[in-house]
C-alpha positions in Angstrom: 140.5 43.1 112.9 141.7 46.4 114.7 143.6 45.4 117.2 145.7 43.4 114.9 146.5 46.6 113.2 147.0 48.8 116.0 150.9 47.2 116.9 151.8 47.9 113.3 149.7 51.3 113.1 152.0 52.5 116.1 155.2 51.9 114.6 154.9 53.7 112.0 153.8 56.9 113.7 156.4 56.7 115.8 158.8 56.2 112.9 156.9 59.2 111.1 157.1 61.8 114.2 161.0 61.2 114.9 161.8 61.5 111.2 159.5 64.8 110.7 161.0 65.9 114.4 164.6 65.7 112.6 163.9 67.1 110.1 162.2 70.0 111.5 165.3 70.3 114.0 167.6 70.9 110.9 165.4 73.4 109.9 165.1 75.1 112.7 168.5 75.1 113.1 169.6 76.5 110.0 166.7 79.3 110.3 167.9 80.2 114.1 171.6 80.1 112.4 170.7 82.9 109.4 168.3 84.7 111.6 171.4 84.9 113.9 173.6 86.4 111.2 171.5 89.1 110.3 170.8 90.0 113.8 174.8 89.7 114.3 175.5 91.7 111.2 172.6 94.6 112.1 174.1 94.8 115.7 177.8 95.2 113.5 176.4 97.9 111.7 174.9 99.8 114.3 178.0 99.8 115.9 179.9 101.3 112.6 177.1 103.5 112.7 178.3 105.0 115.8 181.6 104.8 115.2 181.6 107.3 112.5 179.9 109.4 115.1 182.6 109.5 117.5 185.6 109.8 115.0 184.0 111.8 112.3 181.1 113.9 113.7 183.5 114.9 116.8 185.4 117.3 114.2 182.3 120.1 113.6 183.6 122.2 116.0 187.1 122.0 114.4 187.5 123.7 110.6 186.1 121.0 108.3 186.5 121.2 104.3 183.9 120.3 102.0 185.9 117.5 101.0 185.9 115.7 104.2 182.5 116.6 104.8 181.4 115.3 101.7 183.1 112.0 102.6 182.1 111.3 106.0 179.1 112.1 105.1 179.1 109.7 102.1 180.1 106.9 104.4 177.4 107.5 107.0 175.1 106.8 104.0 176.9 103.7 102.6 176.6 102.4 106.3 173.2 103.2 106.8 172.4 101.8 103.4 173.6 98.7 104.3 172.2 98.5 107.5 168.2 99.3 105.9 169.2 96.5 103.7 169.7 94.2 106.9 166.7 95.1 108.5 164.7 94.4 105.6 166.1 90.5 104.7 165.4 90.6 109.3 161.6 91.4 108.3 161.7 89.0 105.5 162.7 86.5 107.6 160.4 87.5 110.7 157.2 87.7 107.9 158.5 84.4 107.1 158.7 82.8 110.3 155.2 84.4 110.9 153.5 82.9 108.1 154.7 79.5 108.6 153.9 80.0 112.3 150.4 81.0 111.3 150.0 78.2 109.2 151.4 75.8 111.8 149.1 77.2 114.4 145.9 76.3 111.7 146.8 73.2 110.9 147.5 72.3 114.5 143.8 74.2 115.0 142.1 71.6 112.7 144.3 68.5 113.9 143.4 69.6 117.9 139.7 69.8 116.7 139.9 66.5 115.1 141.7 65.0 118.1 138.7 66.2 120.5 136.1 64.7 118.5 137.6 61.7 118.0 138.3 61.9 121.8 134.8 62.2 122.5 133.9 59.6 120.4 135.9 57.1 122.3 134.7 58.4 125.6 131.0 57.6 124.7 131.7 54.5 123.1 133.4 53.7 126.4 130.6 55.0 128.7 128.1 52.8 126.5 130.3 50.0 127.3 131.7 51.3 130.6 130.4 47.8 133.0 132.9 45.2 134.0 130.3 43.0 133.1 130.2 43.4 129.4 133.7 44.2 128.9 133.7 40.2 130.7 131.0 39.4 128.7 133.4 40.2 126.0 136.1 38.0 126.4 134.1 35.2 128.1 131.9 34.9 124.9 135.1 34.0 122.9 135.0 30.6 120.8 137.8 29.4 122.3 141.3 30.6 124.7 143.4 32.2 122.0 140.5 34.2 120.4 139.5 35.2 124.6 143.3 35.8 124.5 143.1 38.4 121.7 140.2 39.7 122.5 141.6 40.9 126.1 144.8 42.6 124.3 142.1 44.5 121.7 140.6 45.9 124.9 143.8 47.0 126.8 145.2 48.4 123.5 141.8 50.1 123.5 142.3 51.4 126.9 145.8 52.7 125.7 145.3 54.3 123.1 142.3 56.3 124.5 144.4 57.8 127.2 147.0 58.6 124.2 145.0 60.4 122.5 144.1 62.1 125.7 148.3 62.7 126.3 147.9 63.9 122.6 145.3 66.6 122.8 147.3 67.7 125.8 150.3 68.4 123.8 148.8 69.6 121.5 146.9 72.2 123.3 150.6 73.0 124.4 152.5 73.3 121.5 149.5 75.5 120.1 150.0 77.7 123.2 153.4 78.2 122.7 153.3 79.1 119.1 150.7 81.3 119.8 152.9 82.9 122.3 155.9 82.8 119.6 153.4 84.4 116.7 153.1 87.4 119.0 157.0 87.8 120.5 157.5 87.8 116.5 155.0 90.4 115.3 156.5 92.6 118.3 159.9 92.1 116.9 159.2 92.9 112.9 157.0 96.2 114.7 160.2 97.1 116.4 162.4 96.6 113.4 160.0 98.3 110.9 160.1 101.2 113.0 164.0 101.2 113.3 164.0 100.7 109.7 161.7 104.0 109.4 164.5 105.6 111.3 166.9 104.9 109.4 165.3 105.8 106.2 164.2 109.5 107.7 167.9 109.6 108.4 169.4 108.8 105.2 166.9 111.3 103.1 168.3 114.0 105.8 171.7 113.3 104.7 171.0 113.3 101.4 169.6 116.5 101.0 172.5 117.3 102.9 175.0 116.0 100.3 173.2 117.4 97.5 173.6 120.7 98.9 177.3 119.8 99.8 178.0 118.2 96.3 176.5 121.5 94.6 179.2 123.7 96.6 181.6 121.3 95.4 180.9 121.7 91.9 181.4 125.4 92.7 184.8 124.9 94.0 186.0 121.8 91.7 189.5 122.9 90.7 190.2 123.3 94.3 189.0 120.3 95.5 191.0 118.3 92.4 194.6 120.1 93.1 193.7 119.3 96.8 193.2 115.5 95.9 196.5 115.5 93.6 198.2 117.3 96.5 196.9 114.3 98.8 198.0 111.4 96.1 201.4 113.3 95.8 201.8 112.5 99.7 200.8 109.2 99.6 202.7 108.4 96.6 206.2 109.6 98.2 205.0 107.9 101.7 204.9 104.7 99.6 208.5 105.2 97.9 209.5 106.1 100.6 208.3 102.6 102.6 209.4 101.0 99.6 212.8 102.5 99.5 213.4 101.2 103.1 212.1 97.8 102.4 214.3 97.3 99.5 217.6 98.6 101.3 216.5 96.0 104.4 216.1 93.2 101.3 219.3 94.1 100.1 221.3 94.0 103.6 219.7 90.9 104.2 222.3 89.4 101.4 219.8 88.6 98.7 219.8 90.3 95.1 216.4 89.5 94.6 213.2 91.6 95.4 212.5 88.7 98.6 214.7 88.5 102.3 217.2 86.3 102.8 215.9 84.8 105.7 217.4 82.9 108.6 215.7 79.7 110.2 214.2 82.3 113.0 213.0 84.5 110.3 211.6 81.8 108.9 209.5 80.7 111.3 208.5 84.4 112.4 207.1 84.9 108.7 205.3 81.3 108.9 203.7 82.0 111.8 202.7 85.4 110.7 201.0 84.0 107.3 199.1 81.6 110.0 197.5 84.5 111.4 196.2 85.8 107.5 192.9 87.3 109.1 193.5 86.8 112.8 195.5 90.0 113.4 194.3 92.2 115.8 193.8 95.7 115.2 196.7 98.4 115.1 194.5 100.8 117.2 192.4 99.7 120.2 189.2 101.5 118.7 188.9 102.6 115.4 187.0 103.3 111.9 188.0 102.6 108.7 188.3 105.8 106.1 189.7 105.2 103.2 190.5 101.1 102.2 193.8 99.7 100.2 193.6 100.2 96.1 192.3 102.3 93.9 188.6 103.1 94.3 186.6 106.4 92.8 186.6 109.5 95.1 183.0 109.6 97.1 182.4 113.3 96.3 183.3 112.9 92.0 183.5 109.7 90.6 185.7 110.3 87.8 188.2 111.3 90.3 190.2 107.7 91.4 192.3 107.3 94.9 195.0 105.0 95.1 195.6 103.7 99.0 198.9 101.7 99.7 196.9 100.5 102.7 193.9 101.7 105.2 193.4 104.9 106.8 191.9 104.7 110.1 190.0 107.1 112.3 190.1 107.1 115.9 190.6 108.9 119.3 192.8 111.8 119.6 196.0 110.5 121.9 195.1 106.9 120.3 198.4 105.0 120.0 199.6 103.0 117.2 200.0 99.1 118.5 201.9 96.2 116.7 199.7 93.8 115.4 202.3 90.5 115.5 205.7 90.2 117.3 208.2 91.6 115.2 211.6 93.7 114.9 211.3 97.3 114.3 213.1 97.7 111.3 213.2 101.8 110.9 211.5 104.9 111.8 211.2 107.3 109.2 210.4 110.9 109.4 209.0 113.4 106.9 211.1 116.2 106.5 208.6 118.8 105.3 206.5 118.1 108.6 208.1 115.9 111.1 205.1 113.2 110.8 206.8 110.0 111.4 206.6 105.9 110.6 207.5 102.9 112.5 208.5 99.8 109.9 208.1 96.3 112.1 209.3 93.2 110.3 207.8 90.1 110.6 210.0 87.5 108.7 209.8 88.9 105.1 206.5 90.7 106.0 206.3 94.5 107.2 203.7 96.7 109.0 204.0 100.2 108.7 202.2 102.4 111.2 202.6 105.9 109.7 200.9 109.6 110.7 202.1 109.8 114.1 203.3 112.1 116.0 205.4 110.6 118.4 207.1 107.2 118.8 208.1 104.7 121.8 210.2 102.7 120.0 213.9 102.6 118.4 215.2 100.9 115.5 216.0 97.2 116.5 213.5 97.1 119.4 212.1 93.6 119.7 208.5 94.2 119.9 205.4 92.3 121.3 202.0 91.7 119.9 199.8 94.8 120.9 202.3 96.7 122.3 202.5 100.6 122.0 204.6 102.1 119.5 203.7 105.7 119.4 201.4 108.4 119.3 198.8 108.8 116.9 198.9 112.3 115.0 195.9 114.4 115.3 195.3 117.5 112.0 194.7 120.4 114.0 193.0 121.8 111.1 190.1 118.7 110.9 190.5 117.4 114.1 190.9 114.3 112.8 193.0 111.4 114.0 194.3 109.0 111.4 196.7 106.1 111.3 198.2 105.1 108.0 198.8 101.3 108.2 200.2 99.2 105.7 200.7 95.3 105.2 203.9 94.3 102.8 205.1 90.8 102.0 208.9 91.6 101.1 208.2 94.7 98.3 204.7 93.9 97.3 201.7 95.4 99.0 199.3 93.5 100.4 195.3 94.5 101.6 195.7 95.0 105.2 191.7 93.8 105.2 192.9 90.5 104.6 194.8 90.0 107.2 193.2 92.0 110.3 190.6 90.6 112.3 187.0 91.7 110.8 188.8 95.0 109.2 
């Protein structure tokens, strides 16, 4: 008999719809979390985008050489590259979301249309029956008080689960409404991001055909551009022994024979709480673009060519000053003696930071610095235009990728 069934019946839905509702949570949590990434790493992007505008593209008016042209240009590319790539998973994702939204949408269609003509069903089985009298009749005609007893629950179960299925079309209607609403907020987004995406694209072929045309004055002018990039690894190269040098004669007045500090229960805490802070470090400039990253990696206008970096270069404003990224003791300021370009060494325990390229400083040897605090002016080429900072992380004499240890670098 039905209403025997109907307890069970309901029990089971209900255990049904809370564990399909979890598990749809979960999954609409993790998609909300990627889709959130992407969005986050686009948004990133853009940003780098524009970065390279403002630290790189400022120089036209100044004298630029191919070689720096080449290379800003180069990484405008990479960036956009990167960013066309975003956008695309974004659509993937978006068509995605669409499709299972447009399959939601039909299946909820088909269950809505059930739902009403099982609704109406029950609405003119109940108008046939709709008297007091024969819904009395009922119960009264009952062989004895327990069947009358049963019979009475049957009909307000009945009763119940008619205006549930009314609550249930309701919702339905509802949750059909609102992913109809959500099907079109989404087509509108993947429109929007196709046509950024389109953008992008007409940019990068631009700059393309402007690095081919660049690349084939390059090839031109190839022994010039080589002795310039030997000239350029020459500097870094005596910058480094330089750096190192220092470091070693601070190792060694620290009273240890060995290539590490001797280090004092102070100093030892100062380098602990510095190795905490591996990838929390805040930048050594308050805006800025990275140019050139730490080790060896080919040359972006000829491949064969390799660059060796102790550390980053980093582009930013003209006047920028060079800030400490940790508490720490400035250990020396060097200066180049061909140019007058100086370096400020900060140690941190038995780490150093070097901040190198400037052209003026703030500091003096044994100044106890702070975290973020100004330590000199950052040298501007008056030749590019361009304002780099040289920065370097060492743990006693070894080098160490700055990019590992500064903040999203």
């Amino acid at each position: 008999m039905i209403y025997k069934i109907l307890p069970t019946y309901n029990k089971t839905i209900i255990l049904l719809f809370i564990l399909f509702s979890l598990t749809g949570i979960h999954t609409t949590f993790a998609q909300k979390t990627s889709k959130k990434k992407l969005e986050s790493k686009r948004i990133a992007l853009k940003k780098e985008i524009n970065k390279i505008k403002v630290y790189l593209d400022n120089t036209k008016k100044k004298e630029r050489s191919l070689s720096n042209e080449v290379k800003d240009l180069t990484q405008k590319i990479t960036t956009r590259e990167e960013l066309i790539s975003t956008i695309t998973d974004e659509i993937d994702f978006i068509s995605d979301e669409i499709a299972s939204h447009t399959q939601e949408i039909s299946t909820l269609e088909k269950e809505l249309e059930a739902l009403k003509t099982e609704y109406a069903a029950l609405i003119y089985k109940s108008y046939k029956n709709r008297t007091n009298d024969s819904q009395l009749l009922f119960i009264l005609s009952s062989d004895n008080f327990y069947q009358g007893f049963q019979r009475f629950q049957y009909l307000k179960q009945y009763t119940q689960y008619r205006k549930s299925q009314g609550d249930s079309i309701k919702y339905k209607a509802q949750t059909l409404q609102i992913l109809n609403d959500s099907l079109a907020a989404k087509k509108i987004s993947k429109q929007d991001l196709l046509d950024e995406k389109k953008y992008e694209q007409e940019q990068i072929s631009s700059e393309k055909e402007k690095q081919e045309t660049l690349v084939k004055k390059y090839r031109q002018k190839k022994q010039k551009y080589i002795a310039q990039i030997k000239r350029k690894q020459r500097e870094e190269r005596k910058l480094t022994l330089q750096i190192e040098s220092l470091i070693r004669g601070a190792i060694k007045k620290s009273g240890n024979k060995t290539k590490n500090f001797a280090l004092t229960p102070a100093a030892k805490a100062l380098s602990a709480k510095f190795s905490a802070n591996k990838g929390k470090l805040p930048w050594p400039v308050a805006k800025g673009l990275v140019t050139i990253r730490f080790g060896k990696q080919p040359d972006p206008i000829d491949p064969k060519l390799t660059i060796e970096s102790s550390g980053v270069r980093i582009a930013t404003n003209e006047n920028a000053k060079a800030r400490a990224v940790f508490d720490g003791k400035v250990l020396a300021i060097s200066k180049n003696p061909q140019n007058g370009i100086l370096s400020v060494l900060l140690i941190h325990g038995n780490y150093i930071t070097v901040y190198a390229n400037l052209e003026s400083v703030m500091v003096s040897k044994g100044d106890q610095v702070k975290t973020k605090q100004a330590l000199g002016t950052i040298h501007t080429n008056r030749i590019t235009g361009k304002t780099i900072l040289k920065f370097q992380v060492w743990k006693d004499d070894h080098k160490q990728n700055p990019a590992n240890w500064v903040y999203k670098m």
